[in-house]
C-alpha positions in Angstrom: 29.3 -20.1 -75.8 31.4 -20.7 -72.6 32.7 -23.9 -71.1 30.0 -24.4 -68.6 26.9 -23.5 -71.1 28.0 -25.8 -73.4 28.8 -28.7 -70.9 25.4 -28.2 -69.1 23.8 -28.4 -72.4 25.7 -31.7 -73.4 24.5 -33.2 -70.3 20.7 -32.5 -70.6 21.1 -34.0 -74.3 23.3 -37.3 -72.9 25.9 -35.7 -75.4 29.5 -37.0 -74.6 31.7 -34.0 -73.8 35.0 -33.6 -75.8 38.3 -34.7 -74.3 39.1 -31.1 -74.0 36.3 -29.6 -72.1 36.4 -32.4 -69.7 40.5 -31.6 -69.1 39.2 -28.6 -68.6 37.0 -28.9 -65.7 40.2 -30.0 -64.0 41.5 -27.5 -64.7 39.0 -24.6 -63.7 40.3 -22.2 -60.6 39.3 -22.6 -57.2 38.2 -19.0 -57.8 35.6 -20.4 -60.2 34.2 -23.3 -58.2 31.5 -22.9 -56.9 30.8 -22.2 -60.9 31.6 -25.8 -61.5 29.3 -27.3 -59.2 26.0 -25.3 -59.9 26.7 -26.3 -63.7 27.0 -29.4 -62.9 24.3 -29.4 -60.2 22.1 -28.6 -63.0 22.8 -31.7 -64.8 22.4 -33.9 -61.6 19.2 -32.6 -60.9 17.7 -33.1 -64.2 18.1 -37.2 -63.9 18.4 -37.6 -60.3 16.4 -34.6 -58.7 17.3 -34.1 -55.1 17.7 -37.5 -54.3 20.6 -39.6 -52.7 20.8 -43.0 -52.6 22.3 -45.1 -49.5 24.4 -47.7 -49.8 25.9 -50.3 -47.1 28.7 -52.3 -47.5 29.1 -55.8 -45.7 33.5 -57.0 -45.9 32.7 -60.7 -45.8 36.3 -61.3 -46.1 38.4 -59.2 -45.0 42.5 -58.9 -45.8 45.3 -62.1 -46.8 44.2 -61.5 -50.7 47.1 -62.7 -53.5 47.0 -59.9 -55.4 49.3 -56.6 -55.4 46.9 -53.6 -56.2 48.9 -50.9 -54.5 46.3 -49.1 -53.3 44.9 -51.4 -50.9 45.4 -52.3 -47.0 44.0 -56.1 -47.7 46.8 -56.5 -50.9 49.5 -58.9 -50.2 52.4 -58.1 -48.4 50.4 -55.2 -46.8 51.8 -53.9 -43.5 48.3 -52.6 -42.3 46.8 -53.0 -39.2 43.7 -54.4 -40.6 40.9 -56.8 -39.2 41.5 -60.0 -41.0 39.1 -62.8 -41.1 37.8 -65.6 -43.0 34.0 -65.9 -44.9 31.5 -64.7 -42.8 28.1 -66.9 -42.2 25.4 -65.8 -44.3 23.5 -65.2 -41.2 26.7 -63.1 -40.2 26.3 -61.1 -43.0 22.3 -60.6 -42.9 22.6 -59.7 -39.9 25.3 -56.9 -41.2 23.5 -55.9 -43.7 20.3 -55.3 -42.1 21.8 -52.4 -39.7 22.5 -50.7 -42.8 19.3 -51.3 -44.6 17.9 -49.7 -41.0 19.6 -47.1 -41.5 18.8 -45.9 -44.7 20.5 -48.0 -47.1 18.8 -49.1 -50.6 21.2 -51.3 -51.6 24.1 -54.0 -49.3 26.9 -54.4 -51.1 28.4 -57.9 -50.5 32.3 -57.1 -50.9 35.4 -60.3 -50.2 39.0 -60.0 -50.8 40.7 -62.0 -53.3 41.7 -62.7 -57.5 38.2 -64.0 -57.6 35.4 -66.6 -56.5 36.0 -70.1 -56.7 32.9 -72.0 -57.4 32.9 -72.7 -53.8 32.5 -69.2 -52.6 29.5 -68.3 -55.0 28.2 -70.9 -53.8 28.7 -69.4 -50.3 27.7 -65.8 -51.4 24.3 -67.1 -53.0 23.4 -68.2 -49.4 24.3 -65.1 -48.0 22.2 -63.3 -50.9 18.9 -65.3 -50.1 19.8 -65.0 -46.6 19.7 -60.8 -46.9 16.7 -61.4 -49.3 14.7 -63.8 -46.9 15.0 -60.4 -44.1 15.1 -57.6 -46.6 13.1 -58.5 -49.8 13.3 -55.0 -51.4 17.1 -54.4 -50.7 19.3 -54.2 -53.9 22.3 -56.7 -53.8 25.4 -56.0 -55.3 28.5 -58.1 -55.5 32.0 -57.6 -55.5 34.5 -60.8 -55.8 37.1 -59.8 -57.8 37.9 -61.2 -60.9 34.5 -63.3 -62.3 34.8 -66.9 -64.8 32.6 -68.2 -67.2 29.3 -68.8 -65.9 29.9 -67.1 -62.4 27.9 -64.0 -62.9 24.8 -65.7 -64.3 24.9 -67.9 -61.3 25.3 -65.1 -58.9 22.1 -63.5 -61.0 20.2 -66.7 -60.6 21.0 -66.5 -56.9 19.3 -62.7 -56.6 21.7 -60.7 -56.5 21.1 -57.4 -58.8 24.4 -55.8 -59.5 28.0 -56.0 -59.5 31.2 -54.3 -59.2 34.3 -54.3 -60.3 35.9 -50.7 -61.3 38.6 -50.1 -63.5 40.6 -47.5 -61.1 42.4 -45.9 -62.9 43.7 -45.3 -67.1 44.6 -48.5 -69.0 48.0 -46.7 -69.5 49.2 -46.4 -66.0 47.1 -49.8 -65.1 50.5 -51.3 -64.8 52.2 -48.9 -62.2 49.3 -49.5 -60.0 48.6 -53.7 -60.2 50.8 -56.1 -61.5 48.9 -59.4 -60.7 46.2 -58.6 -63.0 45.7 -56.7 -66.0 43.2 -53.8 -67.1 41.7 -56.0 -69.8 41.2 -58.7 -67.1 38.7 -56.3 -65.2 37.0 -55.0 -68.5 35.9 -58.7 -69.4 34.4 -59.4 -65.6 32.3 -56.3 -66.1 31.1 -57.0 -69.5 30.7 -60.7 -67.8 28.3 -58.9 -65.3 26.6 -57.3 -67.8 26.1 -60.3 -70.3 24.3 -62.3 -67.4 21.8 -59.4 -67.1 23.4 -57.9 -63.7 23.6 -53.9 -63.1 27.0 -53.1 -63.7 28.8 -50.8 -61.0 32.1 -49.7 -62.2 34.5 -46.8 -61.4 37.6 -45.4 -60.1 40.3 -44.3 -57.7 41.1 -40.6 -57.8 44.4 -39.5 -55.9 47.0 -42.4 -56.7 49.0 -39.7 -58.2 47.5 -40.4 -61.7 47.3 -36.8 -64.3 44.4 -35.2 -65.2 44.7 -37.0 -68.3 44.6 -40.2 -66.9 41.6 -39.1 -65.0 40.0 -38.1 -68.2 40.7 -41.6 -69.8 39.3 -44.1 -67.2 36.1 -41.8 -67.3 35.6 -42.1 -70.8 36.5 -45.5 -70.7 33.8 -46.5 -67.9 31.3 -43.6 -70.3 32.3 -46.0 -73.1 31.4 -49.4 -70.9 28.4 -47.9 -69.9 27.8 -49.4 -66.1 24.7 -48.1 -64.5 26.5 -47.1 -61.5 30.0 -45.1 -61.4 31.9 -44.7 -58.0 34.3 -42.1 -57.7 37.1 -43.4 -54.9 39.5 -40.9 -53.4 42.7 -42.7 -51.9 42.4 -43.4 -48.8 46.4 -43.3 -48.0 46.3 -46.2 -45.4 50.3 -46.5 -43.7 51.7 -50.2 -44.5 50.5 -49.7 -48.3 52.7 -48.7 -51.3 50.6 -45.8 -51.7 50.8 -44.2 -47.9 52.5 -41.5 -48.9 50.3 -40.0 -51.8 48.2 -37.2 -50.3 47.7 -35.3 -53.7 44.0 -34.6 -53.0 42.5 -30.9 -52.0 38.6 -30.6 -51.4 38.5 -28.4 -54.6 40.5 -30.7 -56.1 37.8 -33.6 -55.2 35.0 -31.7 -56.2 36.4 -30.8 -59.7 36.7 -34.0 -60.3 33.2 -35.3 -59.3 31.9 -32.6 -61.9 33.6 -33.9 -64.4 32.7 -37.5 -63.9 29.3 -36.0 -64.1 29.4 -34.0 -67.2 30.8 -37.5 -68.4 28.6 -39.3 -67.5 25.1 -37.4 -66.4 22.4 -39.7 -66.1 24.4 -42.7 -64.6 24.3 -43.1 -60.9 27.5 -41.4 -59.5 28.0 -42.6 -56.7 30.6 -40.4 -53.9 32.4 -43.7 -52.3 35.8 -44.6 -50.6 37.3 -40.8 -49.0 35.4 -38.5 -49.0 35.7 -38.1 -44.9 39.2 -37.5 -45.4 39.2 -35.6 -48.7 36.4 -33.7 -49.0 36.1 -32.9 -45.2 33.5 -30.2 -44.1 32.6 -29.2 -48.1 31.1 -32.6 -48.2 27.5 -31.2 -48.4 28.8 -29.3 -51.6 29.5 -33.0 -53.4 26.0 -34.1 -52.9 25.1 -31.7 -55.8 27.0 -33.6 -58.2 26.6 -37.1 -57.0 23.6 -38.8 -56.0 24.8 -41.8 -54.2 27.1 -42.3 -51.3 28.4 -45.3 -48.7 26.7 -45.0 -45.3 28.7 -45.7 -42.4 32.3 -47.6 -42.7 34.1 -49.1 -45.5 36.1 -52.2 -46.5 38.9 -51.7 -43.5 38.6 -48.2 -42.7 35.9 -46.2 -40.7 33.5 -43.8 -42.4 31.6 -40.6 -41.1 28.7 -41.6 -38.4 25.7 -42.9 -40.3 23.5 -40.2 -38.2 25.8 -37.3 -39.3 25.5 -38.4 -43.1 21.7 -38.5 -42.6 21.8 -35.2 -41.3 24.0 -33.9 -44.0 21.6 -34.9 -46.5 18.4 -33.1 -44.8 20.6 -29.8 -44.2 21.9 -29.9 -47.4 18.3 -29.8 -48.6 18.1 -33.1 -50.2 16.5 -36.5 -49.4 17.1 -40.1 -49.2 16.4 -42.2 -52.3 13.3 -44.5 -50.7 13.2 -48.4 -51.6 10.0 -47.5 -53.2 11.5 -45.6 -56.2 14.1 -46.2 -59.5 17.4 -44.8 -58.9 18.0 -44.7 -63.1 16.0 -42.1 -65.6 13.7 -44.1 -67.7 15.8 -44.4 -70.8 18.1 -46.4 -68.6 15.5 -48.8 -67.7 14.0 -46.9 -64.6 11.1 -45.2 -64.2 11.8 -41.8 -65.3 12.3 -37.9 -63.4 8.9 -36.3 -62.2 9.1 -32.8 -63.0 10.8 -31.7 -59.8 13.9 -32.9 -61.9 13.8 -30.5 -64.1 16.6 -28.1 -64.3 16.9 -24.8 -64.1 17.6 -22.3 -66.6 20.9 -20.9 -67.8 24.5 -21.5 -66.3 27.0 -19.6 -64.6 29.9 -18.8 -66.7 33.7 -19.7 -66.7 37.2 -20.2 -68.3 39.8 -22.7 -68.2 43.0 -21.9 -66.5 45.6 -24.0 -65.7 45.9 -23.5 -62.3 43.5 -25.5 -61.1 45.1 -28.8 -60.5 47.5 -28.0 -58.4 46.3 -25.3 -56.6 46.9 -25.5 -53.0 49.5 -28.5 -51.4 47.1 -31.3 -50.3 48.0 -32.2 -46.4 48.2 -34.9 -45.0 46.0 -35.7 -42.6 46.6 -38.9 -41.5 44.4 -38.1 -37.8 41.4 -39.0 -40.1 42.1 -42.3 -41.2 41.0 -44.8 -38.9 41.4 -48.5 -39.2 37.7 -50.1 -38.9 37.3 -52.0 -35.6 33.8 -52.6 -35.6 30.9 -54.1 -37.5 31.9 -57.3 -39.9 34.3 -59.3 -38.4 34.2 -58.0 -34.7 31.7 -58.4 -31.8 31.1 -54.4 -31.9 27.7 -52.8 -33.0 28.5 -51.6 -36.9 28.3 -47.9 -38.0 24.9 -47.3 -39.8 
């Protein structure tokens, strides 16, 4: 039985792949692609159908944060030409969040810079919560503070909010090259914090820090292993003034490979295509939607994203839909409300073999012309991108 028959299988059972097949997705030819993605196209649609589900994110703090994560344009000592601001009022941030919710968006996620909360500040993001809830009772809230203590997450529950996030990035091996200020078992214990107090855990990585596919293979089955609901795949966004400016190791085939194998990782988890895909992924975006079935809409933390009306129209063209407020993102067995039979897959798989020319095929450019420093929405007196 080839690689792909046997991975698509796996998937439809839950069945954990083993180290080697997933290495070997990464290592598939570019030749042997478009292979990859209708295998793992079949997978996706067997939990998720042909939705996609929107998500808005809402910087309520934005840059000055103590930590050194070297990937970021808010890290200290960053050089970036970032907006920088202080807590946003929770009407600040309602009002934020509902153009996204307008646009599409199922779920606002309420993101601030820093180690972590201090009492104070959950106290100001459980305002800005009820304020989102008091406008938009149906919206999904999910938090991201950084670092969480004792007690934090259930009050952040109590509060309303119904998820939170805090990914690992990247293998616990290389945690070290990447962060110094904190440590990979520090961000383990705040999602299994989140999850303890009964919150959706939303946990995943950064692809492109010049990690190997190994490394790639280890924080995926360490996030399979943690078991968050939600898993978003990050590609570097190289932003100039960071450490990591320079690291343009990403080609769209590249990207792509990757999604599929955080799929066949983890198939019936909501996979969510996040941070870079504008600038990675580029015009075969529409080809990631069939292994993913949840993006951002609009702008990130401090960088701008594609116009919300061009993802919309991505989605339709691409002949899927948007994920309604009215239905369960998760299957059944993961507490939602299970796949009608337009899920189902279809039969067989396309076949293919593992070379090794896969990862490096083709010099990743760098095209710095598509990153953009946000200058609208949170923060600033401009309409936001939704």
């Amino acid at each position: 039985m080839d690689l792909l028959n046997t991975l698509v299988e796996k998937g439809l059972r839950r069945e954990l792949p083993s180290r080697e097949e997933a290495l070997a997705v990464l290592t598939t030819s570019d030749d042997d692609l478009l292979e990859v993605v209708a295998a793992a196209g079949k997978v996706r649609r067997q939990w998720f159908g042909r939705r996609v589900k929107l998500n808005y994110l809402v910087n309520l703090k934005s840059g000055l944060c103590p930590e050194d994560c070297s990937y970021c344009s808010q890290r200290l000592g960053s050089e970036a030409g970032i907006l920088k601001y202080t807590w946003l009022k929770p009407d600040e941030a309602s009002k934020a969040a509902a153009a996204g919710v307008a646009g599409g968006a199922k779920r606002v996620c309420l993101v601030a810079s820093g180690r972590g909360p201090t009492d104070r500040d959950v106290d100001r993001v459980s305002k800005t919560i009820g304020a989102i809830k008091e406008q938009n009772a149906d919206v999904e809230v999910c938090a991201c503070l950084g670092l969480l203590s004792d007690g934090q997450a259930e009050r952040l529950k109590a509060a309303g909010a119904d998820a939170y996030n805090h990914n690992l990035n990247t293998s616990e091996s290389t945690y070290g090259d990447i962060t110094t200020t904190h440590t990979y078992a520090d961000r383990v214990e705040t999602v299994r914090h989140a999850q303890g107090a009964g919150l959706s855990a939303c946990s995943g990585l950064i692809a492109g820090m010049g990690e190997s596919d190994a490394d790639l293979v280890d924080v995926v089955f360490a996030l399979r292993a943690l078991d968050p609901d939600s898993v978003p795949v990050n590609f570097l966004i190289p932003v100039e003034g960071t450490p990591l400016a320079g690291e343009w190791n990403l080609t769209p085939q590249r990207a792509l490979r990757i999604l599929a194998m955080v799929r066949f990782v983890c198939p019936d988890v909501e996979v969510r295509l996040a941070g870079g895909r504008e600038v990675h992924l580029r015009t075969m975006q529409p080809l990631a939607l069939h292994l993913v079935n949840s993006i951002f809409l609009g702008d990130y933390l401090t960088t701008e994203g594609q116009e919300g009306k061009a993802d919309l129209d991505m989605i339709a063209d691409a002949g899927f839909e948007v994920e309604g407020a009215g239905t369960t993102t998760l299957p059944e067995h993961r507490g939602g409300g299970g796949c009608a039979s337009a899920c189902a897959p279809s039969d067989g798989a396309s076949s293919v073999s593992a070379s090794s020319d896969g990862a490096g095929a083709g010099a990743a450019s760098a095209r710095t012309d598509l990153v953009t420093v946000r200058r609208r929405g949170a923060g600033t007196d401009l309409a936001p991108n939704a």
